[in-house]
C-alpha positions as CSV (number, residue, x, y, z in Angstrom):
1,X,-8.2,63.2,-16.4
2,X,-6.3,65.8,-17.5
3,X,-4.7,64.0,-20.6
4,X,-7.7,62.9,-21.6
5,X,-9.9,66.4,-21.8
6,X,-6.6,67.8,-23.7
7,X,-8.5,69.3,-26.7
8,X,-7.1,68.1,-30.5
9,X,-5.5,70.6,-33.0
10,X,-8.6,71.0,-34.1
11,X,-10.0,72.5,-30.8
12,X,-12.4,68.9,-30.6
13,X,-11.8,68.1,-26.6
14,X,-10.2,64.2,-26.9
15,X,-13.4,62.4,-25.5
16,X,-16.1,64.0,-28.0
17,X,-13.6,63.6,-30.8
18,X,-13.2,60.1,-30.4
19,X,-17.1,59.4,-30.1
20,X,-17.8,61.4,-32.6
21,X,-15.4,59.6,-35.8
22,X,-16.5,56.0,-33.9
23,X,-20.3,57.0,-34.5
24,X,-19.4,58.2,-38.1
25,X,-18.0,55.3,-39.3
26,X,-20.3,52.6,-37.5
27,X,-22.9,54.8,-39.7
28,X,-20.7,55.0,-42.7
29,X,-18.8,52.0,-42.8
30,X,-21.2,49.2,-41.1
31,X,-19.2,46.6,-42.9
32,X,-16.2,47.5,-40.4
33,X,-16.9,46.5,-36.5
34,X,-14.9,49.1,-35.2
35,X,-13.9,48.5,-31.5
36,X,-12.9,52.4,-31.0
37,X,-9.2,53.6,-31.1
38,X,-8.7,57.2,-32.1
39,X,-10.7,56.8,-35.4
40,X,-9.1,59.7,-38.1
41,X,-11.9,61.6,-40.2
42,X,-11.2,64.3,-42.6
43,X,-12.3,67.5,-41.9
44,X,-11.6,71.0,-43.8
45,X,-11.0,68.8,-46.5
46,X,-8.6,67.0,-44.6
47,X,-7.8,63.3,-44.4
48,X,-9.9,59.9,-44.0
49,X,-8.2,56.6,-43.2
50,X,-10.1,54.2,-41.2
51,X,-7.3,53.9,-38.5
52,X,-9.0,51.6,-35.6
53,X,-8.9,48.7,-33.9
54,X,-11.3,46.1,-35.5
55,X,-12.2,43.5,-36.8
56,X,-13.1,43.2,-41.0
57,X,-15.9,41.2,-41.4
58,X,-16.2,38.0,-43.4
59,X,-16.7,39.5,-46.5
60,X,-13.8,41.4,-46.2
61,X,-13.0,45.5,-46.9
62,X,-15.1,46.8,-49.4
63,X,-12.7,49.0,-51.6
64,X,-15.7,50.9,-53.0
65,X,-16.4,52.3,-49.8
66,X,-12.4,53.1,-49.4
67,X,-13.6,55.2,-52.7
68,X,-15.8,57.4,-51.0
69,X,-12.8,58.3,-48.6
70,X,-10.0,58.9,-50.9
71,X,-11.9,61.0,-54.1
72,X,-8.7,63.4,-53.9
73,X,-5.3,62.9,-54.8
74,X,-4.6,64.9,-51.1
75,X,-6.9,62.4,-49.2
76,X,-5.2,59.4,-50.8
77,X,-1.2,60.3,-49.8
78,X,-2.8,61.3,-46.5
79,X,-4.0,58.2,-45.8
80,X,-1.3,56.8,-47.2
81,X,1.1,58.8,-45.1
82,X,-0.4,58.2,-42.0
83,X,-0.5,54.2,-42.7
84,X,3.0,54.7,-43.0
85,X,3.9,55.2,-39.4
86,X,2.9,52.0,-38.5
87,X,5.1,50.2,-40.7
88,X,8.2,52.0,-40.0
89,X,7.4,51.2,-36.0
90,X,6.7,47.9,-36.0
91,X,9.4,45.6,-37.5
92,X,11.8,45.8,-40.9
93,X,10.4,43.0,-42.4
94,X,6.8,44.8,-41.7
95,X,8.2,48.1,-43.7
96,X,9.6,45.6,-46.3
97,X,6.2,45.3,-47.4
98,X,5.4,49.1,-47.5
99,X,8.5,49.9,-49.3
100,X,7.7,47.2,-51.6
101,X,3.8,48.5,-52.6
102,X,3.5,52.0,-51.4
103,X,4.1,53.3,-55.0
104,X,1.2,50.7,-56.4
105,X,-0.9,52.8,-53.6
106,X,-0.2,55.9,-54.5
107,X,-1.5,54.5,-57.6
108,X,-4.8,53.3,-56.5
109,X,-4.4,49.7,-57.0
110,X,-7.2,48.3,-55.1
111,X,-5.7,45.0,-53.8
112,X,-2.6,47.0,-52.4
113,X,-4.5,49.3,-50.5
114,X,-6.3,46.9,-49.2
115,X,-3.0,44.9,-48.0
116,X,-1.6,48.0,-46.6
117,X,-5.3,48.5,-44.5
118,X,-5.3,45.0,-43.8
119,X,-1.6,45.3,-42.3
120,X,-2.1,48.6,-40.5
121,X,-5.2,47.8,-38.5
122,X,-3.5,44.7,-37.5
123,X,-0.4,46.4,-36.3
124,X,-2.6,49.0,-34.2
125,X,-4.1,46.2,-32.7
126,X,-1.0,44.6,-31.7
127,X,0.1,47.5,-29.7
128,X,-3.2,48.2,-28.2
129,X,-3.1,44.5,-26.4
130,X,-0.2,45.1,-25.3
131,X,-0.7,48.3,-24.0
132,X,-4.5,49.5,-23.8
133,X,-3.9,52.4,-21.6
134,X,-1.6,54.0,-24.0
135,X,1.1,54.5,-20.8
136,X,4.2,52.3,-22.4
137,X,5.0,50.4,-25.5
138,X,2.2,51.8,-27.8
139,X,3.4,55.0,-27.1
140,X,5.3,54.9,-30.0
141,X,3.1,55.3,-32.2
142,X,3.2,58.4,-31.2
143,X,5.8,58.8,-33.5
144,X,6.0,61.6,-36.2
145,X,2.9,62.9,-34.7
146,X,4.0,66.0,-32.2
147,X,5.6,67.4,-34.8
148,X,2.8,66.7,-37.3
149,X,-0.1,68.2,-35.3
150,X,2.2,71.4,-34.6
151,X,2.0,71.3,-39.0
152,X,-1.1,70.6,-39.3
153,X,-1.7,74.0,-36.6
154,X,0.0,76.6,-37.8
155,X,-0.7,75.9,-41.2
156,X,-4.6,75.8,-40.2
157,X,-4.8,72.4,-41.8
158,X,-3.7,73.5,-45.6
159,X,-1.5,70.1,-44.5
160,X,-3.6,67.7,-44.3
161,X,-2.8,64.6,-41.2
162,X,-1.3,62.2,-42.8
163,X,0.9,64.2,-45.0
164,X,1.8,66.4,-41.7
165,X,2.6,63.1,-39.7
166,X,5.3,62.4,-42.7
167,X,6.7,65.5,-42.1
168,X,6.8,65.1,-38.6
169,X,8.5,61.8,-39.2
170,X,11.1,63.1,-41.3
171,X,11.7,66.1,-38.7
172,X,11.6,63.0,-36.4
173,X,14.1,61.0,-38.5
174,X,16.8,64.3,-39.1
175,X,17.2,64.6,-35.3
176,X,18.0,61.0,-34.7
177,X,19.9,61.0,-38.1
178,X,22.2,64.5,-36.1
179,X,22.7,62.8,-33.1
180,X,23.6,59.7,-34.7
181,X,20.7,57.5,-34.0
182,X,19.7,57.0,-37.6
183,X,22.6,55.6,-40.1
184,X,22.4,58.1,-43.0
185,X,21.3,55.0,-45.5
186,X,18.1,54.8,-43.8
187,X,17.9,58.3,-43.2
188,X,17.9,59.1,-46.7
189,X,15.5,55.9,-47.9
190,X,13.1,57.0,-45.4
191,X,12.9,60.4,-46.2
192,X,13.0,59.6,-50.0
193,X,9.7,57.5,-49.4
194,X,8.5,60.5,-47.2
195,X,9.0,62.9,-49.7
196,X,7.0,60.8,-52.6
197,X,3.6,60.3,-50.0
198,X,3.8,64.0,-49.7
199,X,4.3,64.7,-53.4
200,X,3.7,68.7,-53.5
201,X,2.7,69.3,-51.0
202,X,6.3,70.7,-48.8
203,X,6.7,71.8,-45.8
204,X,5.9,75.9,-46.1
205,X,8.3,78.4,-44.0
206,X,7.2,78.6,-40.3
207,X,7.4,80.7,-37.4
208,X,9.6,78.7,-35.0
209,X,8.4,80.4,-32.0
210,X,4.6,79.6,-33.3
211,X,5.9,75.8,-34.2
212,X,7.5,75.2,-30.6
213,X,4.1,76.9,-28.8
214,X,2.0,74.1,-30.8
215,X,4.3,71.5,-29.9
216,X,4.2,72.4,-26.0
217,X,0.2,72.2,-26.0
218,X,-0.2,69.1,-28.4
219,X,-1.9,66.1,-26.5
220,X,0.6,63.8,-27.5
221,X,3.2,65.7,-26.2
């Protein structure tokens, strides 16, 4: 349908996309039975964070595989960043436990990042029983992410994903925070955690009129 052949930010029509990161990490990652749910692969130097619904197998996640994935600094808070989302969505105990090791990630303490994964992939799941059509509840997941592909466009990906979607969260998070949505508190202690995933990498000055065009044709929108 029409939804469906919407092209990515990255011109990739939705369907080949999606077959495309799902053959790339059954090849890369045969540890991982991935079951197929917008699988994110780094591109232009971009991000990598296996972000599917699956199944680990018995042996677990192998973190020196994560290794391959996050050899940059950029990758790592992009992953990071877009792990994120799902934690501030789901429930406050749930973003307890971000809040509590996100810095040990940043880090690259292998047993966090693993948690986080662990945590992340089970959240996605979650939402994709209870709504595998993508048409209600799991729809907000979509969260952070208009705004972050309309980044990640018009600064031809020198923002990479994750580290857009952040952005897009915290554009997200002012809004609600102006119409009064969002206590200031938790305004400010989201966008402080925000701020440290995307470390230097700020939001550059943009051409509204370009910003609002990527917004209209994003496939999430």
């Amino acid at each position: 349908d029409e939804a469906f052949d919407k092209p990515y930010s990255n011109g990739w029509p939705h369907a080949l996309y999606n077959l495309y990161t799902t053959m790339k990490y059954m090849v890369e990652l045969p540890e991982i039975k991935i079951l197929i749910q917008n699988n994110l692969v780094g591109y232009s130097g971009g991000y990598r964070l296996i972000d599917t619904y699956s199944h680990v197998s018995e042996n677990g996640t192998n973190n020196s595989k994560y290794d391959n994935y996050w050899q940059s600094d950029v990758e790592l808070r992009s992953g990071i960043g877009e792990m994120c989302h799902y934690f501030l969505v789901h429930h406050p105990r749930t973003f307890d436990i971000f809040h509590h090791h996100y810095l040990e990630a940043l880090n690259r303490d292998e047993d966090t990042l693993e948690l986080l994964i662990s945590h992340s992939l089970t959240i996605k799941q979650e939402f994709i029983q209870k709504d595998e059509f993508d048409t209600g509840e799991r729809l907000i997941l979509n969260y952070g992410h208009t705004f972050g592909h309309a980044i990640e466009s018009i600064t031809n990906f020198a923002i990479p994903h994750g580290v857009a979607v952040c952005h897009g969260m915290n554009i997200a998070n002012y809004l609600s925070f102006r119409l009064g949505y969002l206590p200031s508190t938790e305004y400010s202690e989201i966008c402080s955690i925000l701020s440290s995933i995307s470390g230097n990498m700020v939001l550059p000055s943009i051409d509204i009129q370009q910003f609002i065009s990527s917004l209209k044709n994003d496939k999430k929108n």
